[in-house]
C-alpha positions as CSV (number, residue, x, y, z in Angstrom):
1,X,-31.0,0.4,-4.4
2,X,-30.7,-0.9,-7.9
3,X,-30.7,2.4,-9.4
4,X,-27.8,3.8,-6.9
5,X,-26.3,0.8,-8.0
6,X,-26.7,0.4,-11.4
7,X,-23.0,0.9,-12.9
8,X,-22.4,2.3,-16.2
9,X,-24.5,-0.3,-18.3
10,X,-24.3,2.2,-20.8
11,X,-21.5,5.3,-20.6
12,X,-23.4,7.9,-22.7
13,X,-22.6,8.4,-26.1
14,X,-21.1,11.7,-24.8
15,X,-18.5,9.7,-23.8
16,X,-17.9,7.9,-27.2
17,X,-19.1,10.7,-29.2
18,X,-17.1,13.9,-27.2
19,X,-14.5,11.8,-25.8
20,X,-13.1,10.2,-29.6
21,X,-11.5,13.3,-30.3
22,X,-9.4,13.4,-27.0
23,X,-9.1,10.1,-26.8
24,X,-5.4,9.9,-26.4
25,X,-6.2,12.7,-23.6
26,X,-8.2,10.5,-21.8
27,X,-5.6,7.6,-21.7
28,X,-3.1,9.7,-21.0
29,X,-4.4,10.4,-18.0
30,X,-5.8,6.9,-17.0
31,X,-1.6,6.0,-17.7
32,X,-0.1,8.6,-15.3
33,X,-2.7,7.4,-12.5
34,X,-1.9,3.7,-13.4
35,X,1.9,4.4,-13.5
36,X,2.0,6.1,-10.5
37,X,0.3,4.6,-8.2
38,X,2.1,1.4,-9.4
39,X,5.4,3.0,-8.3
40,X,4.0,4.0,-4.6
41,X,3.1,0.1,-5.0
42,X,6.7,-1.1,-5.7
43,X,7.8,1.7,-3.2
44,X,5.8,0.4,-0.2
45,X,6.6,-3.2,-1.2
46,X,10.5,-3.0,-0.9
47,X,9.5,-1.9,2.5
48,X,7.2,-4.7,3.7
49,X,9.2,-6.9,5.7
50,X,6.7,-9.5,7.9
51,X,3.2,-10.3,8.7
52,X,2.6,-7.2,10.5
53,X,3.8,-5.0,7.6
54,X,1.7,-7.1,4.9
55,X,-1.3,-7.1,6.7
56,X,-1.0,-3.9,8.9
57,X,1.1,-1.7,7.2
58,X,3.4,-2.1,10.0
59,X,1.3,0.2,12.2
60,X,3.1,3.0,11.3
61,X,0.3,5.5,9.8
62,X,-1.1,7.9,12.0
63,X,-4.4,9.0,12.4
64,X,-4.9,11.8,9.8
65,X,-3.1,9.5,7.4
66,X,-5.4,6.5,8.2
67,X,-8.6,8.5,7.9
68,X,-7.7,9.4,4.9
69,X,-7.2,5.7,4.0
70,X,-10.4,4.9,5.0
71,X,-12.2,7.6,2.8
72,X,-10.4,6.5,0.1
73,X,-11.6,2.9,0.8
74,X,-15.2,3.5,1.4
75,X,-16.1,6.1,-1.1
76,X,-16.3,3.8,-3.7
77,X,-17.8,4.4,-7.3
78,X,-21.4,3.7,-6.0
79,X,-20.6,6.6,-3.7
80,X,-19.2,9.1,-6.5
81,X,-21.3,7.4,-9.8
82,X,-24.1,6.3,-7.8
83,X,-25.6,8.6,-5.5
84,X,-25.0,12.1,-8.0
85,X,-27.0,10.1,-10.2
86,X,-29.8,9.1,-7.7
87,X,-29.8,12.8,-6.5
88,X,-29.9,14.1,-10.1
89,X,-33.2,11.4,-11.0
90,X,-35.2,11.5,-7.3
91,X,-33.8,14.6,-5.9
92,X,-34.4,14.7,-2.1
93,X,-34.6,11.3,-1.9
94,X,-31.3,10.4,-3.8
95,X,-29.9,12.5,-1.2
96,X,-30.6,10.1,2.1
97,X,-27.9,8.1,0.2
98,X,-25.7,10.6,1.4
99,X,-26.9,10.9,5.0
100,X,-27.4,6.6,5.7
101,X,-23.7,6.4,4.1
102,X,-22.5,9.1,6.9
103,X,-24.6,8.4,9.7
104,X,-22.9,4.6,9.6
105,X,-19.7,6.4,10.6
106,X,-21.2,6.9,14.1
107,X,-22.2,3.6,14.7
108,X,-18.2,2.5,14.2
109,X,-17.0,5.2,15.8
110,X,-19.2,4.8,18.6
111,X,-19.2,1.1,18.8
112,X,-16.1,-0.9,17.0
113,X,-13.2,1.3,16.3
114,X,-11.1,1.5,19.3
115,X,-12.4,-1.8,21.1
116,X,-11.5,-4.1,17.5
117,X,-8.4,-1.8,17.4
118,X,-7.2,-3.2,21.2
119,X,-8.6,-6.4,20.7
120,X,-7.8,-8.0,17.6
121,X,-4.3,-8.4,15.2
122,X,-4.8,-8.5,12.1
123,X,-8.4,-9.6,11.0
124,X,-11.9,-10.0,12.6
125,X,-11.2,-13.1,13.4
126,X,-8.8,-12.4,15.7
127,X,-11.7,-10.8,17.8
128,X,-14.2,-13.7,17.8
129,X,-11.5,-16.3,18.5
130,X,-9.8,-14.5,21.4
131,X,-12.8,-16.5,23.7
132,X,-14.2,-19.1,22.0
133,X,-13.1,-22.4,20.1
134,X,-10.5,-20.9,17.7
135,X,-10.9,-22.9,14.4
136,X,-15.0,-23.2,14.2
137,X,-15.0,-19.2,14.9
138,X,-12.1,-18.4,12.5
139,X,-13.7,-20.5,9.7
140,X,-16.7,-19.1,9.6
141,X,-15.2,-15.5,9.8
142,X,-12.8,-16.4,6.9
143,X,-15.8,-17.3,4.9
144,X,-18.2,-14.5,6.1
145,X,-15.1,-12.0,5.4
146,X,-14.5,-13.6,1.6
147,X,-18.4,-13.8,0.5
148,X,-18.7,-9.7,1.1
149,X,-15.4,-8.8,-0.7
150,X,-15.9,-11.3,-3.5
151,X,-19.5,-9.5,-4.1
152,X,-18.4,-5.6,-3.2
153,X,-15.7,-6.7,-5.4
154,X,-17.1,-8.0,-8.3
155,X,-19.4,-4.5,-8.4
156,X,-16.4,-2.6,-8.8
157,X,-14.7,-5.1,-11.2
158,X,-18.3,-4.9,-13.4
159,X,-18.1,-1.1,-13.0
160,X,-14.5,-0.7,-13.8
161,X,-14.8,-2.5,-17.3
162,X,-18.0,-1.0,-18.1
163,X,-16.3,2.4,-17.3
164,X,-12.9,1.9,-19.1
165,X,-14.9,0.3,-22.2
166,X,-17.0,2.8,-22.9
167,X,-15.0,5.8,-22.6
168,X,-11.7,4.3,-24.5
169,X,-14.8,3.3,-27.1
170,X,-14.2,-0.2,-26.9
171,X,-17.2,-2.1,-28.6
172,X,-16.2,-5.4,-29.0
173,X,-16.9,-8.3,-26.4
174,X,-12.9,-9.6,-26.7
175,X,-12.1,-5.9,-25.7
176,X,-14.2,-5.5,-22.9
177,X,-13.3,-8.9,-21.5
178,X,-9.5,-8.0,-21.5
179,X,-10.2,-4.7,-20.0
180,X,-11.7,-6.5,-17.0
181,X,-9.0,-8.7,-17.0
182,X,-6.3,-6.1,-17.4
183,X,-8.4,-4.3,-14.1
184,X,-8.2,-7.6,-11.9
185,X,-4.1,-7.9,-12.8
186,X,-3.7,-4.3,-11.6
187,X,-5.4,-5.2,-8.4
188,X,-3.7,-8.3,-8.0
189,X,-0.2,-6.6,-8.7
190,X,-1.2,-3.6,-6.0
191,X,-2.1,-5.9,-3.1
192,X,0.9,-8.9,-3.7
193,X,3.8,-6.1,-4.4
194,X,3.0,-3.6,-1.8
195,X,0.5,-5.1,0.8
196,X,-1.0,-2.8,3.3
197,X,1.4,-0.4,2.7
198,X,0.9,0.1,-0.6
199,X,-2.8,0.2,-0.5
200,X,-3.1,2.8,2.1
201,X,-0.9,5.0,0.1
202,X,-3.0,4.1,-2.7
203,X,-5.9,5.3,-1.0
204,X,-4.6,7.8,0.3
205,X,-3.8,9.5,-3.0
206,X,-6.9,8.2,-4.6
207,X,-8.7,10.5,-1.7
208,X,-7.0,13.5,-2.6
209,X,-7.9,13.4,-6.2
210,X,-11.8,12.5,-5.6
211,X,-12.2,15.7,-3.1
212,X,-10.3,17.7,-5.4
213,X,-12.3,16.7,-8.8
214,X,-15.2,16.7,-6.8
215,X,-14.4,20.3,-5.3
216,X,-13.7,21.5,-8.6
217,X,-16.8,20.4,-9.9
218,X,-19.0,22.4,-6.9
219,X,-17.0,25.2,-7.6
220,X,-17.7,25.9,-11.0
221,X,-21.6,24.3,-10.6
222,X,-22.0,27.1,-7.8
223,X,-20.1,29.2,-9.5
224,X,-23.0,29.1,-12.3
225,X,-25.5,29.6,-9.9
226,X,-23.4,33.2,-8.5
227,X,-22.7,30.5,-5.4
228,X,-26.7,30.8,-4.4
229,X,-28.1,27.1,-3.5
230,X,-31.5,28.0,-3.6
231,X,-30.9,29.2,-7.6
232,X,-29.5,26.0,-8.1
233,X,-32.2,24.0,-6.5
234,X,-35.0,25.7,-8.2
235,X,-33.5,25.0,-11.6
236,X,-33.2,21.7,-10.7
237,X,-36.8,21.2,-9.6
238,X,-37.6,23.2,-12.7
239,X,-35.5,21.0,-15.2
240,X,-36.7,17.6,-13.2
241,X,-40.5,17.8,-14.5
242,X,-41.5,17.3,-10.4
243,X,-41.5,20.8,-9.7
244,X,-41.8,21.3,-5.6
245,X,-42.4,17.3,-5.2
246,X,-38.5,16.9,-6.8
247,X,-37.5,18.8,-3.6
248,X,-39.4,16.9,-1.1
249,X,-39.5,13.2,0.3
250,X,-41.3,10.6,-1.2
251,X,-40.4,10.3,-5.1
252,X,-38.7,7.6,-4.9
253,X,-39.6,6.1,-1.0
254,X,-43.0,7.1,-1.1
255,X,-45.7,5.9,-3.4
256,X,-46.5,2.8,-1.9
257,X,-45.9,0.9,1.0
258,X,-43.8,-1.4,0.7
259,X,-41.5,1.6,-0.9
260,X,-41.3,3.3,2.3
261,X,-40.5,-0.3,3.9
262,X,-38.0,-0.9,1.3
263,X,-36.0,2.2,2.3
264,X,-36.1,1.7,6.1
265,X,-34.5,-2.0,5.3
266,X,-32.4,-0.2,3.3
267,X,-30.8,2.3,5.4
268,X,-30.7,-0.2,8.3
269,X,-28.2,-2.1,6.2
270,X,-25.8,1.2,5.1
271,X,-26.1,2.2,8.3
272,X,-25.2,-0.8,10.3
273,X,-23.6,-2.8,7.4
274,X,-20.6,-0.3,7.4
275,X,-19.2,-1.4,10.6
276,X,-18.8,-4.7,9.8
277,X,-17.5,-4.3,6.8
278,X,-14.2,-6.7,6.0
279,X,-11.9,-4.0,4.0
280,X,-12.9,-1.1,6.8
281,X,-12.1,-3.3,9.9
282,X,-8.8,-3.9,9.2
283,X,-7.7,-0.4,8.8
284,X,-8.7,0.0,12.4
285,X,-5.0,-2.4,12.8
286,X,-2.7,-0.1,10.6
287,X,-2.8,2.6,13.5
288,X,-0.1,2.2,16.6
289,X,-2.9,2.9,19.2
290,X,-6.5,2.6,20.0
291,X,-6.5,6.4,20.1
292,X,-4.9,7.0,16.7
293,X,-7.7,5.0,15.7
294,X,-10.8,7.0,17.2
295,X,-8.9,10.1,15.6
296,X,-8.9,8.6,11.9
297,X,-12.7,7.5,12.5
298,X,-13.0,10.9,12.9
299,X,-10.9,12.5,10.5
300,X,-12.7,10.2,7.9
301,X,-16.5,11.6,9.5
302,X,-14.9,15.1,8.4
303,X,-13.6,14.2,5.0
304,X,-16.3,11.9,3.9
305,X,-18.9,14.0,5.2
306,X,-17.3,17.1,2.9
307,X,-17.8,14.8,0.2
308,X,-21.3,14.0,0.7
309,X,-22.0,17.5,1.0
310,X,-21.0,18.2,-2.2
311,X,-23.1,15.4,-3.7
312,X,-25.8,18.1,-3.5
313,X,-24.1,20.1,-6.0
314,X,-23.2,17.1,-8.0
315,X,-26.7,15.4,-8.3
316,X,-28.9,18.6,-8.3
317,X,-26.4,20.2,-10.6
318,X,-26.6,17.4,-13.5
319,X,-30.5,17.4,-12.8
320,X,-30.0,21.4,-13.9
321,X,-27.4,21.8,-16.3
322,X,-27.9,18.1,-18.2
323,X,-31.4,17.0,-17.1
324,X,-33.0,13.7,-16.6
325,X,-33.9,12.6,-20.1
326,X,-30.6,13.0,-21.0
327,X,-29.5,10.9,-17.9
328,X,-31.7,8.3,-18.3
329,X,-31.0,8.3,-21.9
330,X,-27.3,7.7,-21.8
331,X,-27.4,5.1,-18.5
332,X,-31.0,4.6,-17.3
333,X,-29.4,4.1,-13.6
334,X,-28.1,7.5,-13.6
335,X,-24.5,6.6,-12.9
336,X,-22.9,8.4,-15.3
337,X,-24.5,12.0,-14.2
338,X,-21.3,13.1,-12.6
339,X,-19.4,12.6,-15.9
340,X,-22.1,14.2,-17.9
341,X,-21.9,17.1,-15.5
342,X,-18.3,17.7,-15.8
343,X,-18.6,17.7,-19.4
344,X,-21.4,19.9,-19.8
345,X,-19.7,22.6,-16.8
346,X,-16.7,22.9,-19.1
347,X,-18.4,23.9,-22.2
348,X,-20.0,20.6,-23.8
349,X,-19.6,17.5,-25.9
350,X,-17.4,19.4,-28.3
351,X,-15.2,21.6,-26.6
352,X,-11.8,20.9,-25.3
353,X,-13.1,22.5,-21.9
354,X,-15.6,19.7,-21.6
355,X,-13.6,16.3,-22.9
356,X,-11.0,17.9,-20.3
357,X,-13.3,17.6,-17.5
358,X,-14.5,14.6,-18.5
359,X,-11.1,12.9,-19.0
360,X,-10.1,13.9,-15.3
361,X,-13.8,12.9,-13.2
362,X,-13.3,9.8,-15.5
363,X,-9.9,8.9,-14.1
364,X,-10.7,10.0,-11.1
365,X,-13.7,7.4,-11.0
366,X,-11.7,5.0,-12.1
367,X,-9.0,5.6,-9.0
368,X,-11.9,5.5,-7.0
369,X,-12.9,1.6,-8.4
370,X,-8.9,0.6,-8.5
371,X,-8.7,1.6,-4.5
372,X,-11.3,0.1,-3.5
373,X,-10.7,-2.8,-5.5
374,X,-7.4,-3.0,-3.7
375,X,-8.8,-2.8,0.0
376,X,-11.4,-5.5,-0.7
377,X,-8.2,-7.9,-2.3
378,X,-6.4,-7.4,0.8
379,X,-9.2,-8.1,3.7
380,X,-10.3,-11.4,2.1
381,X,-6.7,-13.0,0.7
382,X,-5.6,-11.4,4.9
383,X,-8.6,-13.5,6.1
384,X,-7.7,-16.3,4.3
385,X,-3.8,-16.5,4.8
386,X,-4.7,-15.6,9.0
387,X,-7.5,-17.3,9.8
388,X,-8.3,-20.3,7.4
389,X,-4.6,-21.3,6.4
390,X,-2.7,-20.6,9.7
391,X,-4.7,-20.8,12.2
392,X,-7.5,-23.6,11.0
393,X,-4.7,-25.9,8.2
394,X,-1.7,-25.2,10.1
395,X,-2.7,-24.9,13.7
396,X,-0.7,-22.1,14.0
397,X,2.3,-23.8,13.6
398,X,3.4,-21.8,10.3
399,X,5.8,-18.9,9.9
400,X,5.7,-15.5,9.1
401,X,6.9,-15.8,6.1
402,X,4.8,-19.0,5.2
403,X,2.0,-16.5,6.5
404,X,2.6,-13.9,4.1
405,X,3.1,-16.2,1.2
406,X,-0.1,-17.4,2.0
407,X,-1.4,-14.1,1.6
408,X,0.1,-13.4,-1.5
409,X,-1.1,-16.5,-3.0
410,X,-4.9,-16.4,-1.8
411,X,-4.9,-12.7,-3.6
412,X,-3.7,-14.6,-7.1
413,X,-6.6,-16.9,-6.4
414,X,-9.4,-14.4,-5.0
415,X,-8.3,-11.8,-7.7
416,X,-8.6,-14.4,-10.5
417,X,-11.9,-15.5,-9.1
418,X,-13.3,-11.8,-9.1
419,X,-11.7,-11.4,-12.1
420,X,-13.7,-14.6,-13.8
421,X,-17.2,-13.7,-12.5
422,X,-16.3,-9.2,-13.5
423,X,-16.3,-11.0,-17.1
424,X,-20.0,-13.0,-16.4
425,X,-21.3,-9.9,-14.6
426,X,-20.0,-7.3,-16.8
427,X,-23.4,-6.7,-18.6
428,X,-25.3,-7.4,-15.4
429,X,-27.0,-5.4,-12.9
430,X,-24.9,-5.0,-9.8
431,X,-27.3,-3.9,-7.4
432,X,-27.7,-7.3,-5.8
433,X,-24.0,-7.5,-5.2
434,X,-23.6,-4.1,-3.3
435,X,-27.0,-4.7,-1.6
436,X,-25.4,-8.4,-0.3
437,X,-22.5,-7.1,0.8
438,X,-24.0,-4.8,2.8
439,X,-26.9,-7.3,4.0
440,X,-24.1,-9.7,4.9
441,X,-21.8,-7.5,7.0
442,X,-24.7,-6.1,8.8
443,X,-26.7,-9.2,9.2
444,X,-23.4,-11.9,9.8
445,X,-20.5,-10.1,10.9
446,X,-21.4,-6.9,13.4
447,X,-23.6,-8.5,15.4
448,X,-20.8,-11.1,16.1
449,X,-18.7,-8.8,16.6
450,X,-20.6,-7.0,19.4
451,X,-21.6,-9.6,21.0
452,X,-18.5,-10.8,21.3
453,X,-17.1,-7.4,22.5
454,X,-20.1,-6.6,24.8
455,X,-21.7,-9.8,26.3
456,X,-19.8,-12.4,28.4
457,X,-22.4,-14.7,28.0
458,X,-22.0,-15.1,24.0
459,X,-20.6,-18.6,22.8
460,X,-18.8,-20.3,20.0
461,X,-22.0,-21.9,19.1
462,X,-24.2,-18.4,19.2
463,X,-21.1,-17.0,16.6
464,X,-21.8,-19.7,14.6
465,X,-25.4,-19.5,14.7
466,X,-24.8,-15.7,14.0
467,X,-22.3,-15.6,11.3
468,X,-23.8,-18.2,9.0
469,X,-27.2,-17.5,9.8
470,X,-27.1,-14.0,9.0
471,X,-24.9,-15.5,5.6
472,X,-27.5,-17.3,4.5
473,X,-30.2,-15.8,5.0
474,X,-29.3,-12.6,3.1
475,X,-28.2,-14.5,0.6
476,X,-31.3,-16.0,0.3
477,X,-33.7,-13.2,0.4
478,X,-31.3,-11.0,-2.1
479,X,-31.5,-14.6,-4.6
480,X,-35.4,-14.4,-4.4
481,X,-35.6,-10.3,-4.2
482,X,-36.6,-8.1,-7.0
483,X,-32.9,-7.1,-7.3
484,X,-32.3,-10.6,-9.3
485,X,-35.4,-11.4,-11.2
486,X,-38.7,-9.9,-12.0
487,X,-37.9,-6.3,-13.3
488,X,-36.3,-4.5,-16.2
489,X,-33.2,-3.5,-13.9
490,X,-33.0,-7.0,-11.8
491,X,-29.7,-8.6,-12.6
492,X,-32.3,-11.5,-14.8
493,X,-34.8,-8.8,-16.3
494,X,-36.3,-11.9,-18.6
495,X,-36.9,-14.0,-15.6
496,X,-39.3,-13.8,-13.3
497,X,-38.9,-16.0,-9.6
498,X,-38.9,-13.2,-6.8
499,X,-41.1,-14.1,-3.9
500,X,-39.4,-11.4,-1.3
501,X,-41.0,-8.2,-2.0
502,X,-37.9,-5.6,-1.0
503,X,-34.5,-4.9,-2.4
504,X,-32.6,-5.0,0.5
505,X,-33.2,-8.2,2.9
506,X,-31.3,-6.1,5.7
507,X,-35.1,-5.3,7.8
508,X,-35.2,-9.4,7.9
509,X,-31.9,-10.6,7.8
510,X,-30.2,-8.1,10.4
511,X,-32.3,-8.7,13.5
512,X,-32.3,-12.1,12.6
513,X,-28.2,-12.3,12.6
514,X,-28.7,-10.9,16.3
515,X,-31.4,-13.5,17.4
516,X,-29.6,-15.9,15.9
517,X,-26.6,-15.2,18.0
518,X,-28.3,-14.7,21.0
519,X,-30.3,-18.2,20.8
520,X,-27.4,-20.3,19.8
521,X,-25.6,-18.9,23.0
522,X,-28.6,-19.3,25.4
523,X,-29.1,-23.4,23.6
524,X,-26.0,-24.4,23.8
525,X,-24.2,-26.7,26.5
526,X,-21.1,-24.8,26.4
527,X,-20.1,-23.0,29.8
528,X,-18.8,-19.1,28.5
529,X,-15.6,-18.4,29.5
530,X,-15.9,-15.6,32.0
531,X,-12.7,-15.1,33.0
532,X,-11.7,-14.9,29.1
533,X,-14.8,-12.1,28.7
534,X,-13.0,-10.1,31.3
535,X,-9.7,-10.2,30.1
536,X,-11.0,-9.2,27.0
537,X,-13.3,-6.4,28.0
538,X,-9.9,-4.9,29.9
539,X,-8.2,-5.2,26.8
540,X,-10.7,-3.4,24.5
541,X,-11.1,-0.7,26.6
542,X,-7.8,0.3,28.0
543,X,-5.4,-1.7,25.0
544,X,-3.6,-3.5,28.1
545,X,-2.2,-6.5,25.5
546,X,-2.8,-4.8,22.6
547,X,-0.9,-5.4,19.9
């Protein structure tokens, strides 16, 4: 995982070297997107009225328009920077990236869309309260909610700066602290001006341009092959140094043991982790109806599997055309393959053809980190203003407005918190952050929320139990895990206090979220409310009540 996950610790010297000559090219660009996607901000803003338009956009996009939202959100820069390079460096193997990111689609689909869609408002939350004690639940789902954006955040926020520093050839340590600064205040602006709304349409466009750069890129990578995969894939092998074993399992996942354990835990934790996590749940409220919400589940299954697909072309096309020792040599993680790729497809370091290319996939990753960055804002500062400050301080006694101001105010707070630690992280390994945010919403929040949904005997004290005991716990195994100490890419490569022998807790900390939940329902005193359970089963399948 700490590969995948590795952002930009060192944009190559491509970047720096090809990229000082189109420099005002490249910020150019990196201004339009900026501009414009602040104007859809200030747009969307002047049309956000109440709670239900801050937090849900006022339920007004449809189902096409919210799958495309939720690409937008959850193909983040680990997904476009992160797996080409893991393709490009372990071939096959990079790929199951791909397929565990994808696959997790089913389990929402399958499992949470339409039920949290019928039975909750405006935040998870709303779901686990509905039939239990209201401000226990909603505290510890505030807090579950805020620990997995803060750390998904901060990953983008590191990758953002690292990513704007290097390629506008920023060297010194004032420079790259205001860029991550100036990042944060662009966040903060998108999610207080233009709330849901203006995220989504944010996302939305920040969709478009991925699938488009990304197309263009497989285009002209096929196009150097005469469009035959099998050329492509033998040059790759070829240019890898693997030969055959580049194109085959177990380069990566394979040598030893706990390897092949370390993957399992690892795709246990995409796979599952998606579902529960904060920033995708509450898109499931921005539709009008459960159905609306089933159909952008599986408009986003269609686009985001199109763009997995093409992370073939990506990774095995920068393992041909740039090779691993120049990878490695320019960002040992492989992140920055993608951008190597487009600049060696249009014509190299040199040529306008290449900084071109570059200049666009660059601000096209960088849309990718300000979108996400965006969605993440707006689950925790929602989860905050809903849950903790109405209905735990207030009772529920406060007013829309009061809500929303709320809201407005926690995203100040939670931005310049994310915006603080992106300045202390900025030369760190973020693998441990990605990894925990996944761990967590896997391990705390989805098996709460299934239980909840599917078992009328689950209590307030098994959420508890669940939520905080899949918190800390994943917490605990990632603090003690080779991801944070004990090897050249841990986030504390001179330290050396990692007692848990896999990167990603998720094989330990999942199944223990669910025991958790079961046992602290099966101990407790507290009678279930049955007749709450059935109202709420009714609800999530047929959205009588829904809101």
């Amino acid at each position: 995982m700490s590969r995948t996950y590795q952002l930009a610790a060192g944009m190559p010297a491509l970047a720096a070297e090809g990229a000082s000559q189109h420099r005002a090219l490249i910020i150019t660009l990196f201004a339009v997107f900026v501009a414009a996607t602040l104007g859809i901000t200030v747009w969307a803003g002047r049309q956000t009225k109440g709670a239900e338009d801050f937090y849900a956009g006022g339920r007004q996009f449809s189902g096409f328009q919210n799958g495309l939202a939720i690409s937008g959100d959850y193909m983040s820069a680990a997904s476009f920077l992160g797996i080409a390079g893991a393709i490009a460096l372990f071939g096959y193997d990079g790929f199951l990236y791909s397929i565990g990111f994808l696959v997790a689609w089913l389990v929402a689909l399958l499992l949470v869309a339409e039920p949290l869609r019928n039975s909750g408002r405006f935040t998870m939350g709303d779901v686990l309260a509905y039939r239990m004690r209201q401000r226990p639940v909603r505290t510890a789902a505030g807090v579950s909610t805020i620990v997995v954006s803060i750390f998904y955040l901060l990953a983008q926020m590191a990758g953002a700066g690292a990513l704007v520093t290097l390629l506008l050839g920023i060297t010194s340590e004032t420079g790259k602290i205001l860029v991550v600064v100036l990042v944060g205040i662009v966040m903060i602006l998108y999610v207080t001006i233009g709330g849901m709304k203006g995220t989504t349409w944010v996302q939305m466009v920040k969709a478009v341009l991925l699938i488009v750069g990304t197309l263009l890129i497989t285009f002209l990578v096929m196009l150097k092959f005469n469009f035959n995969i099998s050329e492509l894939l033998g040059r790759a092998a070829e240019e890898s140094g693997k030969g055959a074993a580049f194109l085959e399992p177990g380069l990566k996942y394979g040598a030893t043991a706990t390897s092949k354990i370390d993957f399992l835990s690892l795709g246990i934790a995409l796979v599952l982790g998606t579902a529960g996590l904060p920033h995708i749940l509450i898109r499931f409220y921005t539709v009008p109806t459960a159905k609306a919400a089933r159909k952008s589940v599986n408009w986003a299954i269609g686009i985001i599997g199109v763009f997995y697909l093409m992370t073939i072309a990506l990774g095995f096309g920068a393992a041909a055309l740039v090779g691993p020792k120049a990878i490695t040599e320019a960002n040992p993680a492989g992140n920055t393959a993608a951008p190597q790729l487009a600049q060696a497809i249009g014509g190299g370091a040199d040529s306008t053809g290449g900084a071109i290319l570059l200049a666009v996939i660059s601000a096209v990753a960088f849309a990718t980190i300000l979108a996400v960055v965006a969605g993440l804002t707006l689950a925790s500062s929602s989860s905050f203003a809903h849950d903790l400050y109405v209905n735990v301080i207030k009772k529920g006694k406060a007013s829309e407005q009061e809500e929303v101001r709320a809201a407005r105010w926690a995203t100040v707070g939670i931005g310049a918190v994310a915006i603080v630690l992106g300045v202390f992280a900025r030369g760190l390994n973020v693998a441990g952050l990605v990894a925990l945010a996944f761990a967590v919403a896997a391990s705390a929040n989805l098996p709460t929320i299934l239980y909840s949904l599917f078992w009328k005997r689950f209590t307030t004290s098994g959420a508890l139990w669940s939520i905080y005991g899949g918190l800390i716990s994943s917490v605990f195994l990632v603090l003690f895990s080779p991801v944070v100490s004990g090897k050249e890419t841990s986030m504390f490569p001179g330290a050396d206090f990692a007692f848990f022998p896999l990167e990603n807790p998720g094989l330990i900390s999942i199944p223990l979220g669910f025991l958790l939940g079961w046992l602290g329902s099966l101990l407790s005193k507290e009678e279930p409310d049955v007749k709450k359970y059935a109202e709420l089963e009714v609800r999530s399948l047929t959205g009588t009540g829904a809101h």
